[in-house]
C-alpha positions as CSV (number, residue, x, y, z in Angstrom):
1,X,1.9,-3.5,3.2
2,X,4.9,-5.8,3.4
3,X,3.8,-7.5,0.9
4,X,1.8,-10.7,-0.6
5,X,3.6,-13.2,0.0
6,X,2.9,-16.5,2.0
7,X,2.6,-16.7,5.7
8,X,6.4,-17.6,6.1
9,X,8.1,-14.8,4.1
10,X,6.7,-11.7,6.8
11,X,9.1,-9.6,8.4
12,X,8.5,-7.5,11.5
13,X,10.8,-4.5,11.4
14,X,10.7,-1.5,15.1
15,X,12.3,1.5,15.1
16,X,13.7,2.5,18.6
17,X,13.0,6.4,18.2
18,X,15.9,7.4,21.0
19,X,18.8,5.8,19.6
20,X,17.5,4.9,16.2
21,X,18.3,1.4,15.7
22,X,16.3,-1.5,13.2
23,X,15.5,-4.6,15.0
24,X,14.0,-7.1,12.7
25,X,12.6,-11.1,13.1
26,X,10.4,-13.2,11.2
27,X,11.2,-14.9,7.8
28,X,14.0,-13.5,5.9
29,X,15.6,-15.8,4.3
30,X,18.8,-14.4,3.0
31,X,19.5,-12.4,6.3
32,X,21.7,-15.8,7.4
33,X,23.2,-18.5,6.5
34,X,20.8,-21.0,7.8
35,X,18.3,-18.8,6.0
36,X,15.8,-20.3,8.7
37,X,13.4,-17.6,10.5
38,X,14.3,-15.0,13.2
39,X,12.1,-16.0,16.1
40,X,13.5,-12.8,18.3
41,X,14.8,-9.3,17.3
42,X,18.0,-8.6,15.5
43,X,19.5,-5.5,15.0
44,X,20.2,-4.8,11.8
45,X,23.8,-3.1,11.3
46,X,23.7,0.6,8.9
47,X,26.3,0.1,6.3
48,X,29.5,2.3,7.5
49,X,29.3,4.8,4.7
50,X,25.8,5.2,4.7
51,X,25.2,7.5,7.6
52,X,25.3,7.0,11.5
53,X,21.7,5.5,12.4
54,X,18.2,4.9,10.6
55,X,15.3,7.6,9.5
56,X,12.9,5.2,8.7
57,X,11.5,1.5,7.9
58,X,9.6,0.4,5.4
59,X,8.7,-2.8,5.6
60,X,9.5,-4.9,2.5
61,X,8.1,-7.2,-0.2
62,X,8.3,-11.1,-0.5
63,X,11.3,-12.1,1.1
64,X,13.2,-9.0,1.6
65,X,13.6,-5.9,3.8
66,X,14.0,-2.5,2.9
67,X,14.9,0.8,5.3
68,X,16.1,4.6,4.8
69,X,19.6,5.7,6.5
70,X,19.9,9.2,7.7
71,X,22.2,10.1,4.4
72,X,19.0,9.7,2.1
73,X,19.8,6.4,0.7
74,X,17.8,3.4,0.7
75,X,18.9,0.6,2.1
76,X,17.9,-3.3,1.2
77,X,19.2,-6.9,2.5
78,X,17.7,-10.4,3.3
79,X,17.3,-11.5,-0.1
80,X,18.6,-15.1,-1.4
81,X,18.8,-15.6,-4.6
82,X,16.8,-18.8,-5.0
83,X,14.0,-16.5,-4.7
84,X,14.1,-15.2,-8.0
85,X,12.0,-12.3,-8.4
86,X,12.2,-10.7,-4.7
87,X,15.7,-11.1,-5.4
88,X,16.8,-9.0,-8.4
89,X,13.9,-6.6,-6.6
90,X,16.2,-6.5,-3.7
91,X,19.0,-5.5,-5.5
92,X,20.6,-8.9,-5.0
93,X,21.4,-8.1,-1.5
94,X,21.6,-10.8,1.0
95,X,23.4,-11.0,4.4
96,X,24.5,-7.7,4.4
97,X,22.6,-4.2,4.0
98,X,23.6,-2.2,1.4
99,X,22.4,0.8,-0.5
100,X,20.1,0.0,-3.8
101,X,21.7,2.0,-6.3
102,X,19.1,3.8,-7.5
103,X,20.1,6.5,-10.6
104,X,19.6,9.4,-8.6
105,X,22.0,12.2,-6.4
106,X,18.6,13.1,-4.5
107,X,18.1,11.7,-0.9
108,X,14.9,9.1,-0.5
109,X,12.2,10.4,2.2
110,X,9.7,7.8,1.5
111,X,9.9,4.4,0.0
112,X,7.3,1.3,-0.1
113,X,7.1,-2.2,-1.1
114,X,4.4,-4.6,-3.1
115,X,4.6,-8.2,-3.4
116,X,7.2,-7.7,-5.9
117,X,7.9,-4.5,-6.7
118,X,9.3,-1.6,-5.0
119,X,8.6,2.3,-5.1
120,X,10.7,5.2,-3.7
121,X,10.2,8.9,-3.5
122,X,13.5,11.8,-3.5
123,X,13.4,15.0,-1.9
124,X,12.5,16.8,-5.1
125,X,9.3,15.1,-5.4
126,X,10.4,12.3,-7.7
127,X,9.3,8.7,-7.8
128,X,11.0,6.0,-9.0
129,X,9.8,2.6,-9.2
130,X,11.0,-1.4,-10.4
131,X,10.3,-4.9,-9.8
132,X,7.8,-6.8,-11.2
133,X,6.8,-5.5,-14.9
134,X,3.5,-5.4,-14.3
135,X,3.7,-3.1,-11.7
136,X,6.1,-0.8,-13.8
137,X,4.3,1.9,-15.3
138,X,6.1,3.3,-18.8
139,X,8.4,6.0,-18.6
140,X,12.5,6.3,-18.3
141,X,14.2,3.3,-17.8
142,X,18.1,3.1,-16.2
143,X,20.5,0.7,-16.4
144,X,20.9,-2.1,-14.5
145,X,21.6,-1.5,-10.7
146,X,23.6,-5.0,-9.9
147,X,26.2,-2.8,-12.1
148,X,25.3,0.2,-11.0
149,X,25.3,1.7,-14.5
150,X,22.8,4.5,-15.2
151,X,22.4,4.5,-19.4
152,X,19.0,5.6,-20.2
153,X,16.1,4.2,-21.9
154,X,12.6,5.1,-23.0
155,X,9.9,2.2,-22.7
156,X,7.2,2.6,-25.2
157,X,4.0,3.1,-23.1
158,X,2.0,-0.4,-23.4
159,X,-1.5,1.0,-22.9
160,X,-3.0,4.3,-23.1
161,X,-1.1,6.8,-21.4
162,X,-3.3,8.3,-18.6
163,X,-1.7,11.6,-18.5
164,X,-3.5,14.5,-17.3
165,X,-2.3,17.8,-15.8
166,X,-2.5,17.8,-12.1
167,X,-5.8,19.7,-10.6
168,X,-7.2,20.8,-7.3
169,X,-8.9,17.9,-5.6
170,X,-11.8,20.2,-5.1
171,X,-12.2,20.0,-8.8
172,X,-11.4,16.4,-9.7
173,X,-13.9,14.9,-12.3
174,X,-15.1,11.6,-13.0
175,X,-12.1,8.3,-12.9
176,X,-14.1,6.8,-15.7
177,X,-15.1,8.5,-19.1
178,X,-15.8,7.8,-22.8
179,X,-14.8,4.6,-23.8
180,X,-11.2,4.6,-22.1
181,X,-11.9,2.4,-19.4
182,X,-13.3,-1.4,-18.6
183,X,-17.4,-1.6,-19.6
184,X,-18.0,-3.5,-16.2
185,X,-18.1,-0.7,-14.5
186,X,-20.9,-2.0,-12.0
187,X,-20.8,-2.8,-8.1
188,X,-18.5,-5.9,-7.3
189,X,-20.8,-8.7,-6.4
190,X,-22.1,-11.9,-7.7
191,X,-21.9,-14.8,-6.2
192,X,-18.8,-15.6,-3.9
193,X,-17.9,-18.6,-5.7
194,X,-17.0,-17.0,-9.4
195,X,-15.1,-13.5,-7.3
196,X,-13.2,-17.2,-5.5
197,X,-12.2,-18.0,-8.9
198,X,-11.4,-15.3,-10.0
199,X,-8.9,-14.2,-7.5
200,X,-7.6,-17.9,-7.2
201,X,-6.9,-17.6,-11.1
202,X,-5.2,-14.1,-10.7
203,X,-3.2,-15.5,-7.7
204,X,-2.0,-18.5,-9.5
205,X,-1.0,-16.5,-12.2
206,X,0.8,-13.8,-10.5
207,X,3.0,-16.7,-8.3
208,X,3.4,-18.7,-11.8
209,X,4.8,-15.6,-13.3
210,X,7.3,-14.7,-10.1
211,X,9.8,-17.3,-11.6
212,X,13.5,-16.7,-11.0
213,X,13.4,-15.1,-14.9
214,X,15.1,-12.1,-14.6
215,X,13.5,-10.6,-17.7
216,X,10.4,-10.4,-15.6
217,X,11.9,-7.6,-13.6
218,X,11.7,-4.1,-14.5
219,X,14.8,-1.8,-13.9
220,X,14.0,1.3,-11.8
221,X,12.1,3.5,-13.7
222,X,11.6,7.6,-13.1
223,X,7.6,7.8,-13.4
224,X,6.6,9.6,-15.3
225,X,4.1,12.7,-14.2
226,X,3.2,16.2,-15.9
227,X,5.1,19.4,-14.6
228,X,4.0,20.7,-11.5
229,X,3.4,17.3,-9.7
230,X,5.1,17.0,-6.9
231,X,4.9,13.6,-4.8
232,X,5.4,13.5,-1.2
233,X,4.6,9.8,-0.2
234,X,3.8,6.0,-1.9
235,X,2.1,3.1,-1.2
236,X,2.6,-0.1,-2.6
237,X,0.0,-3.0,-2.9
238,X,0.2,-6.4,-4.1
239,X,0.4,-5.6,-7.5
240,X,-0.6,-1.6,-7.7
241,X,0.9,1.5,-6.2
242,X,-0.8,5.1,-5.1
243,X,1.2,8.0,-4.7
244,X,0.2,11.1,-3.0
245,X,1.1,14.8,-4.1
246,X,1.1,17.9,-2.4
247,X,-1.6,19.2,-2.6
248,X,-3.3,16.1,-1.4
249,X,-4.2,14.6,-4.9
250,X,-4.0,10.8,-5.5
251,X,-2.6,9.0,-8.5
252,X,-2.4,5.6,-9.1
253,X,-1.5,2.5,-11.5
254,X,-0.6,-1.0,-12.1
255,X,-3.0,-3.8,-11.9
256,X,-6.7,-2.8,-11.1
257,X,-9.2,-5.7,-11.3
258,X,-11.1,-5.3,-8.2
259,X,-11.4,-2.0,-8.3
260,X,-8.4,-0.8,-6.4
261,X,-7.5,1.8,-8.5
262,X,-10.4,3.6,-8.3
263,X,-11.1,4.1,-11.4
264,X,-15.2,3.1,-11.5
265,X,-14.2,0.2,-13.3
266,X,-12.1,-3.3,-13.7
267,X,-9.3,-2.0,-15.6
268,X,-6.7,-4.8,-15.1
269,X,-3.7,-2.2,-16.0
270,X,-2.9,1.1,-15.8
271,X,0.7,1.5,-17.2
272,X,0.4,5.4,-17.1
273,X,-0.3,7.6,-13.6
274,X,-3.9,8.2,-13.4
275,X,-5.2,11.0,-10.6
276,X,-8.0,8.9,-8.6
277,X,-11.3,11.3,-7.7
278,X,-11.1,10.8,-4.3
279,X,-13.2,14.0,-3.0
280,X,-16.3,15.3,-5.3
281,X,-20.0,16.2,-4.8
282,X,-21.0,13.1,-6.3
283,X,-19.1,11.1,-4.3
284,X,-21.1,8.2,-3.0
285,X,-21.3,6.6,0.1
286,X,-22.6,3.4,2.7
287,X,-25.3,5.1,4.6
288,X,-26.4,2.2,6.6
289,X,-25.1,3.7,10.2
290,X,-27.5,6.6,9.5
291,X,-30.2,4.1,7.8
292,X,-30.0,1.9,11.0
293,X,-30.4,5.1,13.3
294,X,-33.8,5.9,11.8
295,X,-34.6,2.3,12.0
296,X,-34.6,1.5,8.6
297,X,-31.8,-0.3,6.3
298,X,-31.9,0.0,2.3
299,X,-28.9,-1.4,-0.4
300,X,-29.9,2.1,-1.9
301,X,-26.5,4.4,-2.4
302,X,-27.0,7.9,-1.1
303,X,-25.4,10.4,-2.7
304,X,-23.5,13.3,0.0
305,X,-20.4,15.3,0.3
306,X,-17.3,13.7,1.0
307,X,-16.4,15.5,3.9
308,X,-12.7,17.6,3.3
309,X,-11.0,19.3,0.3
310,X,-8.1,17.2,-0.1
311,X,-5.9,13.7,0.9
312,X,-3.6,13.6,3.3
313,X,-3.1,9.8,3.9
314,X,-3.5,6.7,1.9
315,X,-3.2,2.8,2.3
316,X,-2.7,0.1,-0.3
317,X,-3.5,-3.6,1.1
318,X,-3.2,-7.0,-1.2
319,X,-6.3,-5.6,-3.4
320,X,-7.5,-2.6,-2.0
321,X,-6.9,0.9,-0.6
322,X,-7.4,3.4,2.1
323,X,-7.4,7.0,1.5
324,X,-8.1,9.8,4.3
325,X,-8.8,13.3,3.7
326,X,-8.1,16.4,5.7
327,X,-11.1,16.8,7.3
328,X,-10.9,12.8,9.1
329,X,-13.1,11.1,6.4
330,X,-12.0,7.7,5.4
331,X,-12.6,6.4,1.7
332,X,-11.9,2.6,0.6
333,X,-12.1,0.8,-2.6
334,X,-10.8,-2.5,-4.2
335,X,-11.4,-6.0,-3.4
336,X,-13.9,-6.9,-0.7
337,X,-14.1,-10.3,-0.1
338,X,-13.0,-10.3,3.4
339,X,-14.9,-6.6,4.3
340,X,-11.7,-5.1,3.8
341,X,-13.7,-2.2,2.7
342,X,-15.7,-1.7,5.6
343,X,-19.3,-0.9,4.0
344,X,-21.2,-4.2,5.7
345,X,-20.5,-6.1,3.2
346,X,-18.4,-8.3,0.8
347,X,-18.8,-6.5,-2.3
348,X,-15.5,-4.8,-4.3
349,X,-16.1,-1.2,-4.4
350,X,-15.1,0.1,-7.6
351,X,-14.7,3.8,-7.0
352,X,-13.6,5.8,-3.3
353,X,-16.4,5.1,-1.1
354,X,-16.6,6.8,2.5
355,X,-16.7,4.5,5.2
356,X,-19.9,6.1,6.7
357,X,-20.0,4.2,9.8
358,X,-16.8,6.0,10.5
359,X,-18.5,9.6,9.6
360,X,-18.4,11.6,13.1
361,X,-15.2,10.5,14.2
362,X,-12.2,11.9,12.6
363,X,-9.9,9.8,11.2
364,X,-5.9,10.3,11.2
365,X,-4.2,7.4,9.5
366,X,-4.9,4.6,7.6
367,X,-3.0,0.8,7.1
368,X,-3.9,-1.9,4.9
369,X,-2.5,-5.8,4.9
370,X,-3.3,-8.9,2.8
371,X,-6.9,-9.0,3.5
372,X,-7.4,-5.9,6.2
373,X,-7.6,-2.6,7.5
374,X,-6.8,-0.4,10.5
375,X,-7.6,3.1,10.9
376,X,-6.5,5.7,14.0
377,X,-8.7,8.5,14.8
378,X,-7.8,12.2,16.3
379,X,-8.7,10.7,19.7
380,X,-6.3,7.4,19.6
381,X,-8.2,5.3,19.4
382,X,-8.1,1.8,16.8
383,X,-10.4,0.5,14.2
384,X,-10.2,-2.1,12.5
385,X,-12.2,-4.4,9.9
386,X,-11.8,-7.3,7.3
387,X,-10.1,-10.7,7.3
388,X,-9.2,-11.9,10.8
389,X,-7.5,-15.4,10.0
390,X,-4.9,-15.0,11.8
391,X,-5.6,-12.6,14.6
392,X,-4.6,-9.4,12.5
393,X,-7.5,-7.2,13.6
394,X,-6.5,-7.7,17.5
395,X,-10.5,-8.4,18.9
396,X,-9.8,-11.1,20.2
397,X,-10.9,-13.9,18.2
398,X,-10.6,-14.8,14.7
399,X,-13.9,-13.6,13.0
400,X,-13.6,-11.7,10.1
401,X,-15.8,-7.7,10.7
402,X,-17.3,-6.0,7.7
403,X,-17.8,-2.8,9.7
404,X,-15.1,-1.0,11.4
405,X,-14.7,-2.1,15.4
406,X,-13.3,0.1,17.7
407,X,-10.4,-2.0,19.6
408,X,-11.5,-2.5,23.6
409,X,-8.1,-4.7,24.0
410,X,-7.1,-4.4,28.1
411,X,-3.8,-3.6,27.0
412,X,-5.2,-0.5,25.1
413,X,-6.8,0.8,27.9
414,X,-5.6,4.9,28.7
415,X,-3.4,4.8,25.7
416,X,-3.4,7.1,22.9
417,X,-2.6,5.2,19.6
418,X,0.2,7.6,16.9
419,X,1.1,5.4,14.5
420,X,-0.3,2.2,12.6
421,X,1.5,-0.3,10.2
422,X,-0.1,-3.1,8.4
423,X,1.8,-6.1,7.2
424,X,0.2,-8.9,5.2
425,X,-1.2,-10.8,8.3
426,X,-0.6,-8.8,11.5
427,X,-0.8,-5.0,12.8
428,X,1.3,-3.1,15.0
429,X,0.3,0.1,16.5
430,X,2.7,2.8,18.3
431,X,1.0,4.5,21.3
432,X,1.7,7.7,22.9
433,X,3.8,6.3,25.8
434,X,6.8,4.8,24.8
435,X,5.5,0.6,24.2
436,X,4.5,-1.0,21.2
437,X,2.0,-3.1,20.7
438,X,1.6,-5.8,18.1
């Protein structure tokens, strides 16, 4: 997601596969001088002695952009420094691109960005992660990267550390047990009014707290996880992060109070790694596409097989996320308001719930933005549900959907939809042929 800002601070970044160059436009406001927005695409010029062309985009948090360059190192600029927050996030780089120095030798593959924070993965598995504190989980803190100075810390861990060795997702227990988690651990619901409130109070929180205090920002930070874990790609929400291992488990932390952890529960932080049970026999599930094939529609959860033994994609929007498993299942949980979820309804789902509707076609990749989510299946073609303010799930109007719809957009037609990427309010897909859509 690039991140959860306002409407003003989205960035649109391409990547021209052939020659490999960054065009970007939208609202970045350190980028120039006028700091006014880009209305049409800029290339965006690789520092000299940090390789030849571009590997990869990754969008970028509030008010700054962030890429990979082909010599591993990750690359930031567009920042102003009247931004506070998004600007010591950014490294403090403006105008010019220039390599965050993070405290390792080891090349980035992967890197993401939150509304405020920012996460990276190295070659050897590793994850490092700063920005805003509350995203931060504990673990090994280095110095401070405007000086580039790498003295170590440890942080004391501010909750419970969540640390458990890393297991086969075939045998992943329950995410909530014993007393170590939120009490509410029931459906998200209620009346629309209080969850209103309640977001509108978190919201106005979160933006009070992104003050141009510096002490509010987290030096990058070597997350800690048990021996064995290996990470091989990160997502980064509004104010949580999921990262995915090899062998297709899911961990997660930071801020969790609609569910978007996945823990069962409304834990508001996680300061420690947690793995999420994403596939189980007990998983449960929305069975209303088969309860409306036999004619008949209950709120009754059935219980059923996730289909697939392990993840191999995942999503984080403003307040929710998107995993996918091997065998094209596709699982959401978090805040619902909008039918970001995709179960029918507006309800935060508190644990990984299959998108049944979805069951029988195989899904490939998921995105997530402020307030929705699009999903690609084997055959190419585009789903999409949730908020639809501002055009972001391409139907063709503006009404929000609480069930995935298939795309039917003319411009679609006898393509075959790769890629999908999700910012806060708008989607892009990559097709087959060489044109992008947006």
């Amino acid at each position: 997601m690039n991140g959860e800002g306002k409407e003003r601070e989205e960035v649109k970044m391409e990547v021209v596969n052939r020659e490999r160059v960054v065009f970007m436009w939208g609202y970045l406001p350190g980028a120039l001088p006028q700091r006014t927005p880009l209305l049409s695409p800029v290339i965006v010029r690789i520092p000299a002695s940090d390789g030849c062309c571009w590997t990869d985009v990754c969008g970028g948090g509030c008010g700054f952009a962030m890429a990979i360059s082909d010599s591993g190192k990750l690359i930031t600029w567009g920042s102003a420094d009247d931004l506070g927050q998004s600007y010591v996030t950014s490294g403090k780089h403006g105008e010019a691109p220039e390599p965050f120095p993070l405290p390792t030798v080891a090349s980035v593959v992967k890197a993401a960005a939150g509304w405020a924070h920012c996460v990276a993965v190295t070659e050897n598995g590793e994850v490092y992660t700063w920005g805003w504190k509350e995203c931060i989980p504990s673990g090994r803190v280095f110095g401070d990267p405007s000086m580039g100075t790498s003295l170590e810390r440890d942080v004391p861990e501010r909750h419970n550390a969540f640390l458990t060795e890393q297991v086969s997702p075939r045998s992943q227990g329950s995410g909530s047990s014993g007393g170590t988690f939120s009490p509410d651990s029931s459906k998200g619901g209620g009346e629309e009014s209080t969850k209103r409130r309640r977001i509108s109070s978190a919201k106005q929180s979160a933006e009070s707290s992104s003050s141009g205090d510096e002490t509010l920002s987290a030096l990058p930070c070597l997350v800690t996880l048990n021996p064995g874990v290996r990470i091989v790609t990160v997502a980064a929400g509004g104010r949580h992060t999921l990262a995915l291992s090899d062998i297709g488990q899911v961990w997660g932390w930071g801020y969790g109070g609609e569910g978007q952890l996945g823990l069962g529960s409304r834990i508001r932080m996680v300061s420690s790694p947690h793995p999420i049970p994403c596939i189980e026999p007990s998983s449960f599930g929305n069975e209303r596409a088969a309860a409306l094939s036999r004619g008949s529609l209950n709120s009754e959860r059935q219980s059923f097989r996730v289909p697939g033994s392990y993840v191999k994609g995942i999503a984080c929007g403003g307040r929710h996320s998107a995993v996918v498993t091997d065998a094209g299942a596709l699982l959401t949980f978090g805040w619902g308001l909008y039918g970001q979820c995709g179960q029918g309804s507006t309800d935060d789902e508190l644990s990984p719930t299959c998108v049944s509707s979805l069951l029988g076609i195989r899904i490939e990749s998921v995105a997530a933005g402020l307030w929705h989510t699009v999903c690609v299946s084997a055959d190419g073609d585009v789903y999409a549900f949730g908020g639809n303010q501002f055009g972001q799930l391409g139907t063709g109007g503006d009404q929000a959907e609480t069930l995935p719809r298939l795309l039917d957009a003319p411009s679609l037609e006898n393509t075959h939809v790769k890629v999908v990427s999700c910012g806060a309010r708008h989607s892009t897909v990559i097709t087959g042929m060489p044109t992008m859509h947006s």
